[in-house]
mmCIF file as Biopython writes it, N, C-alpha, C and O atoms, coordinates in Angstrom:
data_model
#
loop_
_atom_site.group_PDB
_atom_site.id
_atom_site.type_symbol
_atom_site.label_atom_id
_atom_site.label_alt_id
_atom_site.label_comp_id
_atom_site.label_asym_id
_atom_site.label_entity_id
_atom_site.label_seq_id
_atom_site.pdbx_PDB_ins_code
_atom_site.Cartn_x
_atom_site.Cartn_y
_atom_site.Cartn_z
_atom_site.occupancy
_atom_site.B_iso_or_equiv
_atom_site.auth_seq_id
_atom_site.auth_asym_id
_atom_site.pdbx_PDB_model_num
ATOM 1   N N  . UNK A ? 1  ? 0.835  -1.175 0.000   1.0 0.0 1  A 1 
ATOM 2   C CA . UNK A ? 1  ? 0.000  0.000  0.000   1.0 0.0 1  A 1 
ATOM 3   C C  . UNK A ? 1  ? 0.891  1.253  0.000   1.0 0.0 1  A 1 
ATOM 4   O O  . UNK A ? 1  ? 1.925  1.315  0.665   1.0 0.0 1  A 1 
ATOM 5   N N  . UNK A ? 2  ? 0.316  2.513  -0.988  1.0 0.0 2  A 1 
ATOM 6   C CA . UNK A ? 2  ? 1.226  3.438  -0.875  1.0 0.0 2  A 1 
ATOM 7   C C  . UNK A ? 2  ? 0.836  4.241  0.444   1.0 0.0 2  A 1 
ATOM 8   O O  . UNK A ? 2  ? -0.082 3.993  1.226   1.0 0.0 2  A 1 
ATOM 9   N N  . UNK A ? 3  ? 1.792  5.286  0.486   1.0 0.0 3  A 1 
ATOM 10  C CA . UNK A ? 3  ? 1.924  6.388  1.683   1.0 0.0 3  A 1 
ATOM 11  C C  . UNK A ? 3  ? 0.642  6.996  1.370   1.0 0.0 3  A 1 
ATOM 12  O O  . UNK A ? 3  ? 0.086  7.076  0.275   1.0 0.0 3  A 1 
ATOM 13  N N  . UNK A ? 4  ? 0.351  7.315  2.242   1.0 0.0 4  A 1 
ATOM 14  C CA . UNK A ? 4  ? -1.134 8.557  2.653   1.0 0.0 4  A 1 
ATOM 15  C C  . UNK A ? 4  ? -0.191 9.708  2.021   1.0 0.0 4  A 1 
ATOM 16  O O  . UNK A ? 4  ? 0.967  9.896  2.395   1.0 0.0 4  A 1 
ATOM 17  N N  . UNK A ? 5  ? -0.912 10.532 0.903   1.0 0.0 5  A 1 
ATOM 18  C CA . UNK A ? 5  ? -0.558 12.293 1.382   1.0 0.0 5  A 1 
ATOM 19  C C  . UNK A ? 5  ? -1.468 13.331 1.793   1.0 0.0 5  A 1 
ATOM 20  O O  . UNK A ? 5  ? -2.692 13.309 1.922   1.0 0.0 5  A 1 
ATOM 21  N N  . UNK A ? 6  ? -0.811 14.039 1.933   1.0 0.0 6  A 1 
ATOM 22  C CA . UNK A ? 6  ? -1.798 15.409 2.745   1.0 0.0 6  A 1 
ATOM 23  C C  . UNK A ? 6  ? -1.880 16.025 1.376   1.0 0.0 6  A 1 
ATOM 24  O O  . UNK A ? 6  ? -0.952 16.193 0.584   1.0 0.0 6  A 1 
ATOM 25  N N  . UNK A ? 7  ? -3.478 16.412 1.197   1.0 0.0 7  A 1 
ATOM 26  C CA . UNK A ? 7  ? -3.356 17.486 -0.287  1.0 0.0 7  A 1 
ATOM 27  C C  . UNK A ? 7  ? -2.753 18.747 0.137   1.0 0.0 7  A 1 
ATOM 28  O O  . UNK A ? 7  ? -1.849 19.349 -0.441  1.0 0.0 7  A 1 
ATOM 29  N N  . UNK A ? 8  ? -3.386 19.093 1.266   1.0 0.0 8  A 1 
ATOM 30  C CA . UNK A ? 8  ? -3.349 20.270 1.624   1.0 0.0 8  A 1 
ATOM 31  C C  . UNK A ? 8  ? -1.920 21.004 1.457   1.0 0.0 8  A 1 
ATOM 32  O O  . UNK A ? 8  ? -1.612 22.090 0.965   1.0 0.0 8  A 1 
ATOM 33  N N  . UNK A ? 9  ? -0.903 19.600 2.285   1.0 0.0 9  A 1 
ATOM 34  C CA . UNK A ? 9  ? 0.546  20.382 1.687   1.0 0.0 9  A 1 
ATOM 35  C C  . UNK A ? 9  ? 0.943  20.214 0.414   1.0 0.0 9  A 1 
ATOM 36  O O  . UNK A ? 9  ? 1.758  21.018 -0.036  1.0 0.0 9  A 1 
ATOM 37  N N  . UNK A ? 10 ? 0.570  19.403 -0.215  1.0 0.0 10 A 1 
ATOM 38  C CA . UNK A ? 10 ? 0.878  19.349 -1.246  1.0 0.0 10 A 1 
ATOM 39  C C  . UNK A ? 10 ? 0.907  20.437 -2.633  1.0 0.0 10 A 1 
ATOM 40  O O  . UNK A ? 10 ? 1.747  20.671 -3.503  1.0 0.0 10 A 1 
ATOM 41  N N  . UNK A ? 11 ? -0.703 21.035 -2.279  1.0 0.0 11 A 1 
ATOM 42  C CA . UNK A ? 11 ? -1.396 21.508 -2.851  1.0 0.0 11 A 1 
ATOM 43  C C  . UNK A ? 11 ? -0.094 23.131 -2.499  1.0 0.0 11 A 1 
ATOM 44  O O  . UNK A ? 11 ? 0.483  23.700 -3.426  1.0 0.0 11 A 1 
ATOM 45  N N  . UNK A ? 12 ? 0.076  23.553 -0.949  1.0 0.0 12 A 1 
ATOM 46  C CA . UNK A ? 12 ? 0.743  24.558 -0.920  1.0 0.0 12 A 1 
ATOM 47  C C  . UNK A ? 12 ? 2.044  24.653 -1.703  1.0 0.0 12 A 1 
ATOM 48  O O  . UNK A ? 12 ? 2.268  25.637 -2.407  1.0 0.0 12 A 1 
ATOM 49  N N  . UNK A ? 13 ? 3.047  23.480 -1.573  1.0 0.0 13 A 1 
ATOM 50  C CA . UNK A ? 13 ? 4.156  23.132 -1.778  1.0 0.0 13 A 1 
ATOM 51  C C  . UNK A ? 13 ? 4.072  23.585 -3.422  1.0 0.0 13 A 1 
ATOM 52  O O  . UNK A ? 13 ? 5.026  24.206 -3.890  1.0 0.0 13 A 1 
ATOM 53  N N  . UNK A ? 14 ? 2.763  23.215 -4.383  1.0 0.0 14 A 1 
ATOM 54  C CA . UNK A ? 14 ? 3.156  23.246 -5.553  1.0 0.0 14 A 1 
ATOM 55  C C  . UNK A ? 14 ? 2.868  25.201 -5.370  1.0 0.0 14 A 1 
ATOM 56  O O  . UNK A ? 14 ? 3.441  25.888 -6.216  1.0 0.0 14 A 1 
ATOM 57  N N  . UNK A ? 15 ? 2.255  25.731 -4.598  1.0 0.0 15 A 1 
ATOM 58  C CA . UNK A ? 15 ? 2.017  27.308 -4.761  1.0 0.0 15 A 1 
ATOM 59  C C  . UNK A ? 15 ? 3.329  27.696 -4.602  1.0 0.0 15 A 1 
ATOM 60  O O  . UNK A ? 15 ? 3.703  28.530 -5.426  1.0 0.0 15 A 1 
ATOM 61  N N  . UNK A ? 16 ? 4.302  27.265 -3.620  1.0 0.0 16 A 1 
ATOM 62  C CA . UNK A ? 16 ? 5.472  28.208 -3.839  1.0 0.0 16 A 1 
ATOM 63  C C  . UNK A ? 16 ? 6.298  27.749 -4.618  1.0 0.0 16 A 1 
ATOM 64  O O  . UNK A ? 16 ? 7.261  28.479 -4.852  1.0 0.0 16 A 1 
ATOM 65  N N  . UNK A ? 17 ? 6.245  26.475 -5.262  1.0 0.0 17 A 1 
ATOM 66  C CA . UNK A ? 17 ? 7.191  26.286 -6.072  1.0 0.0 17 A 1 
ATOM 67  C C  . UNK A ? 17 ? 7.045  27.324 -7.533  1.0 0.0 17 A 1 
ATOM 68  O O  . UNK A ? 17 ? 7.948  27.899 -8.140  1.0 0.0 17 A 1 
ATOM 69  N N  . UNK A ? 18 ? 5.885  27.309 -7.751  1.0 0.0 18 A 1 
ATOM 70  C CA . UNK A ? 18 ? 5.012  28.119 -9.151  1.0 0.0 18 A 1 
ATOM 71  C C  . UNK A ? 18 ? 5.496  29.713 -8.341  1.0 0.0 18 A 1 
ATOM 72  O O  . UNK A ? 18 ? 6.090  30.484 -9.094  1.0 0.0 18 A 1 
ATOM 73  N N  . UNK A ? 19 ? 5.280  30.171 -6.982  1.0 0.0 19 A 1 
ATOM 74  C CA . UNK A ? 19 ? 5.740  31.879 -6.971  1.0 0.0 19 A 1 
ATOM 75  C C  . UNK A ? 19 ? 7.742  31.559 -6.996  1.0 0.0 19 A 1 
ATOM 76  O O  . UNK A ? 19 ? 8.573  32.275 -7.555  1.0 0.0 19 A 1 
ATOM 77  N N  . UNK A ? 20 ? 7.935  30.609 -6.403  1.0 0.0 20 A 1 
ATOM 78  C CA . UNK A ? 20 ? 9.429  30.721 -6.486  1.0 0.0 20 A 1 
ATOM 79  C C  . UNK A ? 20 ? 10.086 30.815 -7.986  1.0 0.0 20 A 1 
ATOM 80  O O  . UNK A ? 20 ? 11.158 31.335 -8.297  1.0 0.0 20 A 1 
ATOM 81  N N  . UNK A ? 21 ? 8.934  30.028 -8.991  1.0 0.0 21 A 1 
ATOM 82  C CA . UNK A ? 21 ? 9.601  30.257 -10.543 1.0 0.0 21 A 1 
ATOM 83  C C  . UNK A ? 21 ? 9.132  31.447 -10.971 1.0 0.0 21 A 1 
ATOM 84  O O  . UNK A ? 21 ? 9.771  32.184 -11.722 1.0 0.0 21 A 1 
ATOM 85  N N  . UNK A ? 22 ? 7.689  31.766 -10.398 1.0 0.0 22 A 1 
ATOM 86  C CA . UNK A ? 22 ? 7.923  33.556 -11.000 1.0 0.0 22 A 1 
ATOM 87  C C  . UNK A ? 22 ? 8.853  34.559 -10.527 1.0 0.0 22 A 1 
ATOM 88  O O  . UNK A ? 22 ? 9.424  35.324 -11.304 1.0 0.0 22 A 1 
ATOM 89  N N  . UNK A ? 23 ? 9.028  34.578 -9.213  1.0 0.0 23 A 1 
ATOM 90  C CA . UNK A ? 23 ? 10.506 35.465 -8.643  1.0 0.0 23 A 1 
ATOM 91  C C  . UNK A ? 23 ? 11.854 35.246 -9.707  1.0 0.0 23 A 1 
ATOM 92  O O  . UNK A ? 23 ? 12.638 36.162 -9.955  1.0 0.0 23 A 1 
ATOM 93  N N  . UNK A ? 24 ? 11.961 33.973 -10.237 1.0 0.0 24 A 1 
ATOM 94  C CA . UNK A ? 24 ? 13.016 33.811 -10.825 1.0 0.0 24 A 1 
ATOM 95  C C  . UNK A ? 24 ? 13.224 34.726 -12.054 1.0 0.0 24 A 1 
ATOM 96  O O  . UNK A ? 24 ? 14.095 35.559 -12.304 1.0 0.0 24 A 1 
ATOM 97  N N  . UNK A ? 25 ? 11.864 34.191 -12.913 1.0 0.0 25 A 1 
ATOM 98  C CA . UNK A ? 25 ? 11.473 35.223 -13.933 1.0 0.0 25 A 1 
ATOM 99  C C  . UNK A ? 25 ? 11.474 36.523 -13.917 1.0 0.0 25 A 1 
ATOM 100 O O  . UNK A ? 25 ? 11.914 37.118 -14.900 1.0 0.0 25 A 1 
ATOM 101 N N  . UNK A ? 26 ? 10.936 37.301 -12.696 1.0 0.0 26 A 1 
ATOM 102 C CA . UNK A ? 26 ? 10.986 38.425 -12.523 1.0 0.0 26 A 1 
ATOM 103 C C  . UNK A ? 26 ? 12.316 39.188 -12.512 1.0 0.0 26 A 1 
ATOM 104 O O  . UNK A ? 26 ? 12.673 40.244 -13.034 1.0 0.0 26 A 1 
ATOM 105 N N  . UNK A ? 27 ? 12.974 38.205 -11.665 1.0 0.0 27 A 1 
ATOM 106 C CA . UNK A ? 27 ? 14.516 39.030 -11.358 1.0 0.0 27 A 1 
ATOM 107 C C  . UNK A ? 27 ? 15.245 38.917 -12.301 1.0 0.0 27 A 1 
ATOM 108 O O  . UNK A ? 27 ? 16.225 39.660 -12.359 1.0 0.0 27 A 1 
ATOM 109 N N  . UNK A ? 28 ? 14.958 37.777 -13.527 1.0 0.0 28 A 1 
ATOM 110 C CA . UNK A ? 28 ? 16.306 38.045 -14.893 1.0 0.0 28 A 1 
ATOM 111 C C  . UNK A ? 28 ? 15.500 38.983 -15.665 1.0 0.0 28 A 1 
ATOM 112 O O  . UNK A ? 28 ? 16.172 39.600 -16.491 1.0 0.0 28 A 1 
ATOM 113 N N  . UNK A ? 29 ? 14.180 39.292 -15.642 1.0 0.0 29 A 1 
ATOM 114 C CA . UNK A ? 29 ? 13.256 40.128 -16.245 1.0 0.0 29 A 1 
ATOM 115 C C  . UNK A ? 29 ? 13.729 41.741 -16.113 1.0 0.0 29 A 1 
ATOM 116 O O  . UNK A ? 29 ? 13.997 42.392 -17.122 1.0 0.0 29 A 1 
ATOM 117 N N  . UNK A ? 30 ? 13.795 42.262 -14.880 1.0 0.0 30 A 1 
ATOM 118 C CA . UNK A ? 30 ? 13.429 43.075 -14.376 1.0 0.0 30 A 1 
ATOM 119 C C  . UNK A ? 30 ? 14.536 43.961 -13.655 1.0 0.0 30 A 1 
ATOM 120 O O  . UNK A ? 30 ? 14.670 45.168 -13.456 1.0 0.0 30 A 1 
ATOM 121 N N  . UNK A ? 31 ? 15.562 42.359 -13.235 1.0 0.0 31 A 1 
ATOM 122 C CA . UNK A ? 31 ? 16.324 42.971 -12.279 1.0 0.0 31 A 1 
ATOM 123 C C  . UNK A ? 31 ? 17.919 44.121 -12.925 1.0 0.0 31 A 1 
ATOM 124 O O  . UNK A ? 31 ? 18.126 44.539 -14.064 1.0 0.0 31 A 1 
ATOM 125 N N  . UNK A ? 32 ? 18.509 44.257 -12.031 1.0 0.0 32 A 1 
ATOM 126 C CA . UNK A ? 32 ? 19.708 44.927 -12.238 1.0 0.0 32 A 1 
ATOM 127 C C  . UNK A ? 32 ? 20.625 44.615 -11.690 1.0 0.0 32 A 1 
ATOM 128 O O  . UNK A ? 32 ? 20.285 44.290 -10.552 1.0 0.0 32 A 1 
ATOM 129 N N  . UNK A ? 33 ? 22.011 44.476 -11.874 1.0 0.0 33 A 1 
ATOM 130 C CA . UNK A ? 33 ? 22.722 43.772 -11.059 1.0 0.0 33 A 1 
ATOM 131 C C  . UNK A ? 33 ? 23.669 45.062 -10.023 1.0 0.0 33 A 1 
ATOM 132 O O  . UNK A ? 33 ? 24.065 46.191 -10.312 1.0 0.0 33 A 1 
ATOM 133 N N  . UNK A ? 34 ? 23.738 44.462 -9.098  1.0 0.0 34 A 1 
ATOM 134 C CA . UNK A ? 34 ? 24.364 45.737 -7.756  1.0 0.0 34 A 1 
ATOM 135 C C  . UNK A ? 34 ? 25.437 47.088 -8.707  1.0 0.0 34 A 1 
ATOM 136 O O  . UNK A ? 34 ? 25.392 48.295 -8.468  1.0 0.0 34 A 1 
ATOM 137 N N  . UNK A ? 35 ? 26.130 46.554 -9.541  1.0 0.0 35 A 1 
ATOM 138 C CA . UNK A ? 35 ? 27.361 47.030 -9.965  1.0 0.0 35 A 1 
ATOM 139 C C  . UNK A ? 35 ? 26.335 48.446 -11.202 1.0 0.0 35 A 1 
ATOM 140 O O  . UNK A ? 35 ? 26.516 49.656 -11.337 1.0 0.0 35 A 1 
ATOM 141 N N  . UNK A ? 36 ? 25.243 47.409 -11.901 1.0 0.0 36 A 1 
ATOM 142 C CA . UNK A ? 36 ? 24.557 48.577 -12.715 1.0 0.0 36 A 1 
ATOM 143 C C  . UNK A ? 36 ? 23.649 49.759 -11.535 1.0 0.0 36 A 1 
ATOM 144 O O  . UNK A ? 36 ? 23.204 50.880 -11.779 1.0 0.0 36 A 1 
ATOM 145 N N  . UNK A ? 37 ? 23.625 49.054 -10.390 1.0 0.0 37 A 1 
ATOM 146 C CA . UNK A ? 37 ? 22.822 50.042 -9.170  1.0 0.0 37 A 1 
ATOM 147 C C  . UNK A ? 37 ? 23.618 51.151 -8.697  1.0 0.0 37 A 1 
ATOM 148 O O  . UNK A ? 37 ? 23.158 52.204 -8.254  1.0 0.0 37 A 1 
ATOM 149 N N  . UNK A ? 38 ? 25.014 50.812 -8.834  1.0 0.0 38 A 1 
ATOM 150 C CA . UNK A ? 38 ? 25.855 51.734 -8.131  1.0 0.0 38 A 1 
ATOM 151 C C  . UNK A ? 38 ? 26.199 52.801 -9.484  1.0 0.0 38 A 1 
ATOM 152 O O  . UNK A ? 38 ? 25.787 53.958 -9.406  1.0 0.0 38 A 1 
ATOM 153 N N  . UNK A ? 39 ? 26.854 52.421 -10.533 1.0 0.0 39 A 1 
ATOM 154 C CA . UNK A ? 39 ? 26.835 52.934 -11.774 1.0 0.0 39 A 1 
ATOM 155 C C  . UNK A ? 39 ? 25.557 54.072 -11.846 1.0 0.0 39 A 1 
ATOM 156 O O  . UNK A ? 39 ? 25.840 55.206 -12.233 1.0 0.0 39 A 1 
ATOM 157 N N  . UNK A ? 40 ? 24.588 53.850 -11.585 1.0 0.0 40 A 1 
ATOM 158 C CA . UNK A ? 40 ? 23.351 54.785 -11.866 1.0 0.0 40 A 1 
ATOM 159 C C  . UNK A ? 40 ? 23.219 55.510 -10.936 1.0 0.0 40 A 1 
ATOM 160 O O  . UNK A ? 40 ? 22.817 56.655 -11.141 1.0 0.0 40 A 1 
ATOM 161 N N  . UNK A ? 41 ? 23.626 54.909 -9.148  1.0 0.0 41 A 1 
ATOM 162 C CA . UNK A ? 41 ? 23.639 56.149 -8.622  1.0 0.0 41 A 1 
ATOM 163 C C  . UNK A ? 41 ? 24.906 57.222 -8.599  1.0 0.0 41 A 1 
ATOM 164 O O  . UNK A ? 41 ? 24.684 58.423 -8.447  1.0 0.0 41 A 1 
ATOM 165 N N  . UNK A ? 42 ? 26.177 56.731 -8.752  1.0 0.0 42 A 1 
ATOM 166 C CA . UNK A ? 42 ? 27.269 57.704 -9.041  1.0 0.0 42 A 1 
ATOM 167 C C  . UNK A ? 42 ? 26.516 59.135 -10.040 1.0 0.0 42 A 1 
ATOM 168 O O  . UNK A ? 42 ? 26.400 60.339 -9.812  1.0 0.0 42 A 1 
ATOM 169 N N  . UNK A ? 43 ? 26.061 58.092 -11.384 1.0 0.0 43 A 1 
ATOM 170 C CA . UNK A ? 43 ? 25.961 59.049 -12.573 1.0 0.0 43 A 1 
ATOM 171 C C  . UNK A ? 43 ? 25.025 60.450 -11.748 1.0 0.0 43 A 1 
ATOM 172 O O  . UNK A ? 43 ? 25.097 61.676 -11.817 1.0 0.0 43 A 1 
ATOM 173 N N  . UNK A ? 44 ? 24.006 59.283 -10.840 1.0 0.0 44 A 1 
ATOM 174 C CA . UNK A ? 44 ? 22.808 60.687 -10.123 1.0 0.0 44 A 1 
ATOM 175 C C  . UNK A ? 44 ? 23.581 61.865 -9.394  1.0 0.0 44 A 1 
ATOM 176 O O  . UNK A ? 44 ? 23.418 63.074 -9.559  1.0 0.0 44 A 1 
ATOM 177 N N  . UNK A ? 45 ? 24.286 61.345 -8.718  1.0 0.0 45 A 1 
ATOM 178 C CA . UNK A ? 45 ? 25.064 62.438 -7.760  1.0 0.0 45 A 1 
ATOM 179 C C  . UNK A ? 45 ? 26.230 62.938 -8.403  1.0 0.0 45 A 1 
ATOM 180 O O  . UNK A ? 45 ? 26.627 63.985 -7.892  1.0 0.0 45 A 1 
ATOM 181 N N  . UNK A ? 46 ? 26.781 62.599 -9.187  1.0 0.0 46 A 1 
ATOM 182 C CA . UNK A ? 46 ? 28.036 63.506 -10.135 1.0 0.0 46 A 1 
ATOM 183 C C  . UNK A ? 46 ? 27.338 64.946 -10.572 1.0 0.0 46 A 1 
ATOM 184 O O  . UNK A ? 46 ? 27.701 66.117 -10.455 1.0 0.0 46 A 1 
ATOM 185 N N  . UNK A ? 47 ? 25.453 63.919 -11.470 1.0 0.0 47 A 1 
ATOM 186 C CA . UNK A ? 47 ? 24.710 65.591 -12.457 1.0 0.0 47 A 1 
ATOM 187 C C  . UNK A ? 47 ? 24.104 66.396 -11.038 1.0 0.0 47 A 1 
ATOM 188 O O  . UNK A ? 47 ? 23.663 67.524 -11.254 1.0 0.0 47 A 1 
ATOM 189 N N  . UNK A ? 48 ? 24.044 65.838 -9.428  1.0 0.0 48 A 1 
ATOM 190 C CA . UNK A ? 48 ? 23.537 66.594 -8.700  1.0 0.0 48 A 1 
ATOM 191 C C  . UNK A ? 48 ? 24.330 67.750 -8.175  1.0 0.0 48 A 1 
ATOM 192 O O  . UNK A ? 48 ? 23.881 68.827 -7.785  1.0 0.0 48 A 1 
ATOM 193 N N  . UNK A ? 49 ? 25.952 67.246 -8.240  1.0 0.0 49 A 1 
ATOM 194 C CA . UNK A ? 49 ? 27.043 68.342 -7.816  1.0 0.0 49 A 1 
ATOM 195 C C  . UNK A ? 49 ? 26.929 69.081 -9.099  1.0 0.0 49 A 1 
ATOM 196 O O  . UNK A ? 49 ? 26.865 70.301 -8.942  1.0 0.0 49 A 1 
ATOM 197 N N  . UNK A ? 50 ? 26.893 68.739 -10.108 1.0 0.0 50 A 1 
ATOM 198 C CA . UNK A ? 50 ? 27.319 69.870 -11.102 1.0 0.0 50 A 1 
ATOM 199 C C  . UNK A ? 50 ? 26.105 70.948 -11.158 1.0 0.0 50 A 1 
ATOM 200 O O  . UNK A ? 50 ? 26.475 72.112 -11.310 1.0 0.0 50 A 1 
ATOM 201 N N  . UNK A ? 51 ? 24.754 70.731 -11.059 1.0 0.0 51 A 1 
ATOM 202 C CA . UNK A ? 51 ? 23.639 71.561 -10.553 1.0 0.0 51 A 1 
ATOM 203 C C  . UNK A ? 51 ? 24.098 71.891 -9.769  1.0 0.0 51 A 1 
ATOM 204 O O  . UNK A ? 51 ? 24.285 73.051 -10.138 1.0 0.0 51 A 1 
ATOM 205 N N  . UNK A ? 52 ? 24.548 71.827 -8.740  1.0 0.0 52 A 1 
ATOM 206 C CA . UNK A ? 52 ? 24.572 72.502 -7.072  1.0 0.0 52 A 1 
ATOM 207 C C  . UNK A ? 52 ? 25.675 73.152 -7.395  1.0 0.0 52 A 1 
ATOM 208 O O  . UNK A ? 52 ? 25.400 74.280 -6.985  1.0 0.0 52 A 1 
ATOM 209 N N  . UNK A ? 53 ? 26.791 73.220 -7.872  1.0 0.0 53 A 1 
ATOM 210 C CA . UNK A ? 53 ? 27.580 74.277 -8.312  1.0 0.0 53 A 1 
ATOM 211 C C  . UNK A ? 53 ? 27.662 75.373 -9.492  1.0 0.0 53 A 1 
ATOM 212 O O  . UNK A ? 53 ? 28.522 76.183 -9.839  1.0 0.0 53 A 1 
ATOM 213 N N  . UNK A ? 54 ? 26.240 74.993 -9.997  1.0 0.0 54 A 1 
ATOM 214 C CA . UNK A ? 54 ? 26.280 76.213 -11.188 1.0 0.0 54 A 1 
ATOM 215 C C  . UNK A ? 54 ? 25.326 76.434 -10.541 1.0 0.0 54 A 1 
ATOM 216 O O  . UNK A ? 54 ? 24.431 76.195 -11.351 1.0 0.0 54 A 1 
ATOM 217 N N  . UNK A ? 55 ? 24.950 76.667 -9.823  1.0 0.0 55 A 1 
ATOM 218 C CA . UNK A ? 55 ? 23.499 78.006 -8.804  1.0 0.0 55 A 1 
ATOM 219 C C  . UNK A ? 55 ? 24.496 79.115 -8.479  1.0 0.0 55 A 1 
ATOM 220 O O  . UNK A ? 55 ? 25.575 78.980 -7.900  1.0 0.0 55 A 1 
ATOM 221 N N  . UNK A ? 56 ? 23.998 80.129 -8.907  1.0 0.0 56 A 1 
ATOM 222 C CA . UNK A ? 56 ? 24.380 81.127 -8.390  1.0 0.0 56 A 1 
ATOM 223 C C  . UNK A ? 56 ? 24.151 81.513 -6.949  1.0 0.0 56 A 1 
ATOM 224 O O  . UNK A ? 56 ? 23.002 81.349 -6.539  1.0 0.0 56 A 1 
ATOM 225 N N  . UNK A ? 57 ? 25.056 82.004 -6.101  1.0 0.0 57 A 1 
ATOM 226 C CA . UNK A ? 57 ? 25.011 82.872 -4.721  1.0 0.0 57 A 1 
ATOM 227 C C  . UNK A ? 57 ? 24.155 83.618 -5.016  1.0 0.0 57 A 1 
ATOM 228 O O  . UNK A ? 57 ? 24.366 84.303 -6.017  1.0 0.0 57 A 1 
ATOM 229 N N  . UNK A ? 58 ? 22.808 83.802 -4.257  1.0 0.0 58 A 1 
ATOM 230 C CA . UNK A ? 58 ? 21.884 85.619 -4.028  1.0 0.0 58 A 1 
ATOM 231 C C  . UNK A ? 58 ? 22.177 86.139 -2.570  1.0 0.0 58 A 1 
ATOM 232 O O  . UNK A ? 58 ? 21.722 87.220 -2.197  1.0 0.0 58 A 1 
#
């Protein structure tokens, strides 16, 4: 005779396996890797000094 299963976990087990493959998707989709995160914020704060130094003194 086979093993008894529980649907119930079963039933969960297949829900995160199905959100764990959409996270996957999402993040080669979507994501950015740390090095393009830092790259984009340098570029932000380099054009924020060069604004902040062409304001004129009143």
């Amino acid at each position: 005779m086979a093993e008894p299963i529980n649907f119930n976990k079963a039933r969960k087990a297949k829900a995160r396996a199905q959100k764990e493959q959409q996270a996957v998707e999402n993040r080669t989709k979507f994501g950015r890797t740390k090095a393009e995160k830092q790259a984009e914020a340098a570029r932000r704060e380099k054009l924020r000094k060069e604004i902040d130094s062409s304001k004129r003194e009143t």
